[in-house]
N, C-alpha and C positions, 0 to 999 in steps of 0.2 A: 504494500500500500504506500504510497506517494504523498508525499505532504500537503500536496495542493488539493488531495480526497480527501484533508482532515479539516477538522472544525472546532474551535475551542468552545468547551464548554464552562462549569464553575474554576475555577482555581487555575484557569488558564489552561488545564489538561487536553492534549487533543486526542479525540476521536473520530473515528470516522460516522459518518453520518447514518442514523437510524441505528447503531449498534447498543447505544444506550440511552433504557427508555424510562429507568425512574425518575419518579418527580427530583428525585435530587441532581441529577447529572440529562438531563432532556436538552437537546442541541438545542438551543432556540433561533429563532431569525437573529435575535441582536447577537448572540455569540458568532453566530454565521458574520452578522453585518462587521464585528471586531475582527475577527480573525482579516476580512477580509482589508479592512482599514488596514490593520497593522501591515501586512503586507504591504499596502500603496505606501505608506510611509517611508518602511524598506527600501521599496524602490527606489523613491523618490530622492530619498538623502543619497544610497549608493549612486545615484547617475549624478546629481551634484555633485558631490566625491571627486569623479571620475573627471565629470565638466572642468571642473575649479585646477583639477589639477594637469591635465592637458592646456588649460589657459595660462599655468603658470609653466610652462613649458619643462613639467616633471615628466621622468617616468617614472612607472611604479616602486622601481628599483631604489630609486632618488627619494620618491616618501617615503618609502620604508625606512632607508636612513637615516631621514628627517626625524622621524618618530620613535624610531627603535622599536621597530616591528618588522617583518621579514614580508618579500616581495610578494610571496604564494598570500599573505596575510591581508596585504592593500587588494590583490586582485579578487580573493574571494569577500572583499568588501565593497567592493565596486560591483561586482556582480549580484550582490544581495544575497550570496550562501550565510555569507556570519551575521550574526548579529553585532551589534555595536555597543560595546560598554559604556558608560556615560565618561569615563577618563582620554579612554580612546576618542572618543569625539571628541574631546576636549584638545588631544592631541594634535589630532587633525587640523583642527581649527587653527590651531596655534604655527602647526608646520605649512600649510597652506595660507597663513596670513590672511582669514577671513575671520569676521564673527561667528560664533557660534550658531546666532541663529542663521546665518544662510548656509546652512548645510540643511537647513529646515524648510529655506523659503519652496514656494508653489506658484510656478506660475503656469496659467493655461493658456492652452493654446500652440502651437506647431514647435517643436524643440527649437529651430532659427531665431524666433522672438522667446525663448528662453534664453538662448546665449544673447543676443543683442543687449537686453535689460542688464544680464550678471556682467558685460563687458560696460555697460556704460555704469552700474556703482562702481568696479574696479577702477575703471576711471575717476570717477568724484574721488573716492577714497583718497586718492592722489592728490587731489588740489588742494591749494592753502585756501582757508576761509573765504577771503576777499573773490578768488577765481571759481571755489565752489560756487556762489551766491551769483555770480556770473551766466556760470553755466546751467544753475537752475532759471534763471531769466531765460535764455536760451528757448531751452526746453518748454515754459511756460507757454512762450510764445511762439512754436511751434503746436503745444497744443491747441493755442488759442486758434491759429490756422488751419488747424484741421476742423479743428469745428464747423471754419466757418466757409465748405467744402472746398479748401484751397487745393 
């Protein structure tokens, strides 16, 4: 049986579906709808992982170093086989030179305008104040233009 045919039920425990059927361990849709979240979650951070550090023109060899964790270790993190301790993400963060939470962020919509957004905060992150505050002019008034079907 394959992980993706299991279901967490009370205590996080997986089963496979319809195998257990007391009131105390019954798969329910919301344990169905968590297991299935946590998964996208997984996902989600390992391809940012993976993004963040092809933009910072690593190989996986190279974080591993950074972090002191071994190469086979970043790729089955990028992959979403491991899971992630909350140190190790903290690592990452730290080795990849991003906040913590964008190992987290979500954006929707076609992976192209997922990297476009994460290249242009890697850009701000960069500016002094004065040329941040700039560049969100900038941007303002580009949205303001598109608004107004430019």
């Amino acid at each position: 049986m394959t992980k993706q045919n299991l279901v967490v039920a009370q205590g996080g425990v997986f089963f496979a579906p319809g195998v257990i059927n007391n009131a105390n361990y019954a798969v329910t849709a919301s344990a169905k709808s968590a297991y299935h979240a946590e998964m996208d979650v997984k996902a989600r951070v390992a391809t940012r992982i993976k993004a963040i550090r092809k933009r910072r023109g690593l190989s996986q060899e190279a974080l591993a170093a950074l972090i002191g964790r071994s190469p086979d270790a970043i790729s089955n993190l990028e992959r979403g086989v491991s899971s992630l301790p909350y140190d190790t993400l903290d690592l990452l963060a730290k080795g990849l030179d991003v906040p913590l939470s964008e190992l987290f962020l979500e954006e929707s919509g076609d992976p192209s305008r997922a990297e476009a957004v994460a290249r242009l905060t890697d850009a701000a992150r960069q500016l002094d104040d004065q040329m941040l505050a700039t560049a969100v002019a900038i941007v303002e008034l580009l949205v303001a233009g598109a608004g107004k079907g430019s």
